[in-house]
C-alpha positions as CSV (number, residue, x, y, z in Angstrom):
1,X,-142.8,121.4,174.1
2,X,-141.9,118.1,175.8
3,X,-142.2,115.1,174.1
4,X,-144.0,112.4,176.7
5,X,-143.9,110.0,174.5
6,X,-140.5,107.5,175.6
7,X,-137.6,106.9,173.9
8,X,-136.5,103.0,173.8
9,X,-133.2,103.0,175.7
10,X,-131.1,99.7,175.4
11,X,-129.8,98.4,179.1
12,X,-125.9,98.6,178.3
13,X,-124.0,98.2,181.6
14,X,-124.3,97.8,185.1
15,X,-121.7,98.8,187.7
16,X,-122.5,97.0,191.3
17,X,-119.7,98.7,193.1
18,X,-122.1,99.5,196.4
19,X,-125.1,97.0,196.7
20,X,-128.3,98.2,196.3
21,X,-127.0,101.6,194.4
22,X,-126.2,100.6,190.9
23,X,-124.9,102.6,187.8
24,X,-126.8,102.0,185.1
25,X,-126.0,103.0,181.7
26,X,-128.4,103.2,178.6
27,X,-128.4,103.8,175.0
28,X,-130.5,106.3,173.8
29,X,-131.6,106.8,170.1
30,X,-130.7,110.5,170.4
31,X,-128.7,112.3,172.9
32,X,-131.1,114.6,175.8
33,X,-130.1,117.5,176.4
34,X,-130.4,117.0,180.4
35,X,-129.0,120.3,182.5
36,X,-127.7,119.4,186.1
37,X,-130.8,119.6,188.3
38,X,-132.8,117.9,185.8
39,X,-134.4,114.5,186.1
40,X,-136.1,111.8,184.0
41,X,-138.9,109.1,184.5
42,X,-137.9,105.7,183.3
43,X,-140.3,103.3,182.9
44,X,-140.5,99.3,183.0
45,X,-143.5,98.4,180.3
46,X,-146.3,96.5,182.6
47,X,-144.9,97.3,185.5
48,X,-144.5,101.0,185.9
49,X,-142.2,104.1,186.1
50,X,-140.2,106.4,188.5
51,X,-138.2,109.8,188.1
52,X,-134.5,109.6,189.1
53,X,-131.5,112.1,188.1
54,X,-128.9,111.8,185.7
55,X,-125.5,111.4,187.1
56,X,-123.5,112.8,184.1
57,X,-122.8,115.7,182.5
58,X,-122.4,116.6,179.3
59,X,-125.1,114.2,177.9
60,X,-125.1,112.4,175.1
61,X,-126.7,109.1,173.8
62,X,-125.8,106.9,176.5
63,X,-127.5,108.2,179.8
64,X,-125.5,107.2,183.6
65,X,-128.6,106.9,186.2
66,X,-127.5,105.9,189.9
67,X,-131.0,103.7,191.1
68,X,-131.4,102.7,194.5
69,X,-133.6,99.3,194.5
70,X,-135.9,100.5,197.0
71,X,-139.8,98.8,195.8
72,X,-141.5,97.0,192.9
73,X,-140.5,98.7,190.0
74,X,-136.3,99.5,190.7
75,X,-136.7,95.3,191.9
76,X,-137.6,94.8,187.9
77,X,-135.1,96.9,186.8
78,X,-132.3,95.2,189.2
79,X,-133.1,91.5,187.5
80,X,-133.0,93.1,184.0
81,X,-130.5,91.6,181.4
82,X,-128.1,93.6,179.6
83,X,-129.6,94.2,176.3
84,X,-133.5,94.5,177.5
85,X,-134.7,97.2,176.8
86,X,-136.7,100.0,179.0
87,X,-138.4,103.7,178.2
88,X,-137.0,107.3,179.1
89,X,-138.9,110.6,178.8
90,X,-138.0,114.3,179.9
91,X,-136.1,115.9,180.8
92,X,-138.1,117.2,183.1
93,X,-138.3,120.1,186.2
94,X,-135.8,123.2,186.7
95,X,-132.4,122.2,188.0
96,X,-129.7,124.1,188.8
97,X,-129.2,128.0,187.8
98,X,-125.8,127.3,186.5
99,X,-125.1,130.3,185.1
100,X,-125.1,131.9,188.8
101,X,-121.6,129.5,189.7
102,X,-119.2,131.3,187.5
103,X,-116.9,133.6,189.3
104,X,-118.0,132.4,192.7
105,X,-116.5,129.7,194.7
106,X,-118.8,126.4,195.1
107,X,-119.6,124.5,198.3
108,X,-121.4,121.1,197.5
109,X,-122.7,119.0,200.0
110,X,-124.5,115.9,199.8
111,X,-126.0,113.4,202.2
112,X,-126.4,109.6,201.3
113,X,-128.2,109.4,197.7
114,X,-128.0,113.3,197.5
115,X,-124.4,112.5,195.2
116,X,-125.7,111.7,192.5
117,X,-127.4,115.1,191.6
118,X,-124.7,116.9,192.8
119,X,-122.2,114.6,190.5
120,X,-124.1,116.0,187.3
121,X,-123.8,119.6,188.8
122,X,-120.1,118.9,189.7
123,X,-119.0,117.4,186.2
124,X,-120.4,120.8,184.8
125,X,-118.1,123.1,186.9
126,X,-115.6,120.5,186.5
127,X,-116.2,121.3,182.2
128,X,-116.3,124.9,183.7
129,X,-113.1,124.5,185.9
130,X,-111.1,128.5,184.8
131,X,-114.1,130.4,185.4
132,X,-115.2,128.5,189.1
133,X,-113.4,129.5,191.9
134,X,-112.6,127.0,195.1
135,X,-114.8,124.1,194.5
136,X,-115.5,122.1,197.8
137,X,-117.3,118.6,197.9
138,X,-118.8,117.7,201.7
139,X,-119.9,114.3,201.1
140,X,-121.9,112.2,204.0
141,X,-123.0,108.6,204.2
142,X,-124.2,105.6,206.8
143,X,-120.8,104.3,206.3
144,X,-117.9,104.0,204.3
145,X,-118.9,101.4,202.3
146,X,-121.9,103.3,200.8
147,X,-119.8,105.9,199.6
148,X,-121.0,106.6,196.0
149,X,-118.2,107.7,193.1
150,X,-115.3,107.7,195.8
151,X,-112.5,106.9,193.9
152,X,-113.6,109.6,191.5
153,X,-113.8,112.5,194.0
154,X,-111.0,110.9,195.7
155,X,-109.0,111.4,192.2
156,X,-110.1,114.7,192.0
157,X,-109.1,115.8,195.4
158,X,-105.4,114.3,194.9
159,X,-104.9,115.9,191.7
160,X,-106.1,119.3,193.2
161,X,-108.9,119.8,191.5
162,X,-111.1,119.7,194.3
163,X,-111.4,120.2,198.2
164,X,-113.0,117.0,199.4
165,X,-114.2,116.0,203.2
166,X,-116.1,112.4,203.8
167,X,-118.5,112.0,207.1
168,X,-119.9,108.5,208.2
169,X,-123.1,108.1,210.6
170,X,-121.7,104.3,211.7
171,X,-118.3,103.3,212.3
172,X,-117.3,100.1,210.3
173,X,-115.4,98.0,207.9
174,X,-115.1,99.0,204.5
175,X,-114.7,96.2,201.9
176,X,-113.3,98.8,199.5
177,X,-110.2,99.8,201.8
178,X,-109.3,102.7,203.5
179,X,-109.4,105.1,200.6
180,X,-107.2,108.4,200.4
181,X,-109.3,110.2,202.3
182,X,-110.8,109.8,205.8
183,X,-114.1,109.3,207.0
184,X,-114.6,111.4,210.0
185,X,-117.8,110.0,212.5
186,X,-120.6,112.4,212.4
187,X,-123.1,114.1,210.0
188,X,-122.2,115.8,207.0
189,X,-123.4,119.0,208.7
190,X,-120.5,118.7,211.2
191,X,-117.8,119.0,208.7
192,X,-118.7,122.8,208.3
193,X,-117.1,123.7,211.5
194,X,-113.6,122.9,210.4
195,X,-113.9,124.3,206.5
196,X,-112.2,127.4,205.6
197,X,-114.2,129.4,203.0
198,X,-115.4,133.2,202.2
199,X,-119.0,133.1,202.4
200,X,-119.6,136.4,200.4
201,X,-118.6,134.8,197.5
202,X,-119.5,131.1,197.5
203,X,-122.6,129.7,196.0
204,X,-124.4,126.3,197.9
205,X,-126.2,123.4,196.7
206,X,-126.9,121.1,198.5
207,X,-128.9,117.5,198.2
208,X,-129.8,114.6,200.6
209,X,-132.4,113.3,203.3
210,X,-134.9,115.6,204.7
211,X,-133.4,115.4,208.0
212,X,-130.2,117.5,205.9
213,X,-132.0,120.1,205.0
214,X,-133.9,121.2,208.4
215,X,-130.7,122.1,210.1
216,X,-128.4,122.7,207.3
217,X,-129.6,125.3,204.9
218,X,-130.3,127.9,207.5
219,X,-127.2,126.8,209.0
220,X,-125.3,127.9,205.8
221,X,-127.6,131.3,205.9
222,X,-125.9,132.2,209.6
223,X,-122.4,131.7,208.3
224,X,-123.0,134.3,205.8
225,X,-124.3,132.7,202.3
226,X,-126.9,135.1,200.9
227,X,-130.1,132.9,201.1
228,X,-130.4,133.5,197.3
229,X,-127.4,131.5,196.7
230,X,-128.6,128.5,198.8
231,X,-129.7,125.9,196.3
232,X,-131.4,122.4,197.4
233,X,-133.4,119.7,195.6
234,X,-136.6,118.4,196.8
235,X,-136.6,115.5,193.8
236,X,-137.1,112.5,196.7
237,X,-141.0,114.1,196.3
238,X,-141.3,113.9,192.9
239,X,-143.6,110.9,191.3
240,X,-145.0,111.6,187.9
241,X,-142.7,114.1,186.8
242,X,-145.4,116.2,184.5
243,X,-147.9,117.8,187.8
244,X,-150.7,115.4,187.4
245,X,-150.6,113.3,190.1
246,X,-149.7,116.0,193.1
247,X,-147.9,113.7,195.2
248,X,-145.2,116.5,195.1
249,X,-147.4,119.8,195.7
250,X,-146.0,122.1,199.0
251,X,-147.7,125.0,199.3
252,X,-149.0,125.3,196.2
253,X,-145.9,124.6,194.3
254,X,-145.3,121.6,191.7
255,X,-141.8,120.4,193.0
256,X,-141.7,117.9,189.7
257,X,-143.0,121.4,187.3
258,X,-141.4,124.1,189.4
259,X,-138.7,122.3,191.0
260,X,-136.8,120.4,192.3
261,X,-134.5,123.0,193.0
262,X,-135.0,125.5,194.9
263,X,-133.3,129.0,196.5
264,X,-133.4,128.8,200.1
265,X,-135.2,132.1,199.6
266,X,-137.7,130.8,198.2
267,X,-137.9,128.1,200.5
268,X,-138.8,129.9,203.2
269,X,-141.6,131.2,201.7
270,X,-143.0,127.2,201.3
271,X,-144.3,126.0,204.2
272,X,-143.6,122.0,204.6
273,X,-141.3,122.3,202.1
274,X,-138.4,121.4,204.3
């Protein structure tokens, strides 16, 4: 049974690498055991609460969360001092079916915020590395400057360990440099058409705007993914995180209970959904 009650978590750093996208880290009393997929609601005492993802994987009793400041309560959180402290409960939803990646090779794709999921999913297979076959980050943005984690996938893609393709919607500077790896103009979508890989054995999951998922899943579907091995998240819908509010309900479903991830076979079978 899940424990609503939260647990105090002590502010410990912030990273301010892309404005307006922070990396947060807390201290937790106890370690949650939070599986990639998962989420947690954090709340600001007096002012109010919100689910986000974790962005690591293993967990243990400091907890990475990437928060976009995007209303009231992530504007608190922003002008927070290290040291104050805040509350986390959960984990909370279904997240990814892990133990359907082994043996298969792995095609991850991720539009804008849509990273930071997909990094807690990634650090597994990366813990998972001998048993994963070709593992293939597809990672979109508005430009290059909002790239989230790029010198970490770029890493990864030098030392081999990954295949690793960047897309921008807007041409422009980027204050960070160049990086190691371009940024070709387009939508994440696009970089499909140049990507090598053996869709009878690759597994899918995939995490960004709405807008992503309309074109892309079923996209992935023609080129020969079984639909079964499609996986999306629809956490951008979530609110209270426990099905009370049903701000998240499609088609009779409790994204925040039943979710966030879902098969694209059993997407089709939600109307609105995507």
């Amino acid at each position: 049974m899940i424990d609503f009650t939260p647990l105090p978590a002590r502010l410990e750093t912030i990273e301010t690498d892309v404005p307006d996208n922070h990396l947060f880290s807390f201290h937790l009393p106890q370690p949650l055991a939070i599986a990639p997929g998962q989420f947690v609601e954090l709340s600001l005492p007096g002012i109010g609460a919100f689910p986000v993802s974790a962005v690591t994987w293993p967990t243990s009793d400091i907890l990475h969360l990437c928060i976009r400041r995007v209303g009231r309560v992530t504007d608190a959180l922003y002008r927070l001092p290290v040291g104050a402290m805040v509350g986390i409960r959960g984990p909370f939803g279904r997240g990814f079916p892990v133990e359907n990646f082994p043996g298969k090779d792995v095609l991850l794709i991720a539009g804008g915020l849509g990273v930071v999921p997909l990094r807690t999913l990634l650090h597994w297979l990366l813990a998972h590395r001998g048993n994963i076959g070709e593992l293939t980050v597809l990672y979109g943005s508005y430009d290059a400057a909002r790239l989230l984690f790029r010198r970490e996938l770029e890493a990864l893609a030098t030392a081999g360990t990954i295949r690793l393709a960047f897309s921008v919607d807007a041409l422009g500077a980027d204050p960070r440099g160049t990086g190691t790896i371009p940024c070709r103009f387009g939508v994440v979508g696009d970089l499909l058409a140049d990507l090598d890989f053996n869709p009878t054995t690759t597994v899918a999951a995939v995490c960004g705007p709405p807008v992503l998922y309309t074109h892309l899943l079923e996209k992935l579907a023609a080129a020969g993914i079984p639909p079964d091995r499609i996986y999306a998240t629809l956490e951008r819908r979530m609110k209270c995180g426990v099905g009370q509010c049903c701000h998240c309900v499609i088609a009779g479903v409790y994204i925040c209970c039943q979710g966030p991830v879902f098969s694209l076979e059993e997407l089709r079978i939600m109307p609105g959904a995507i």
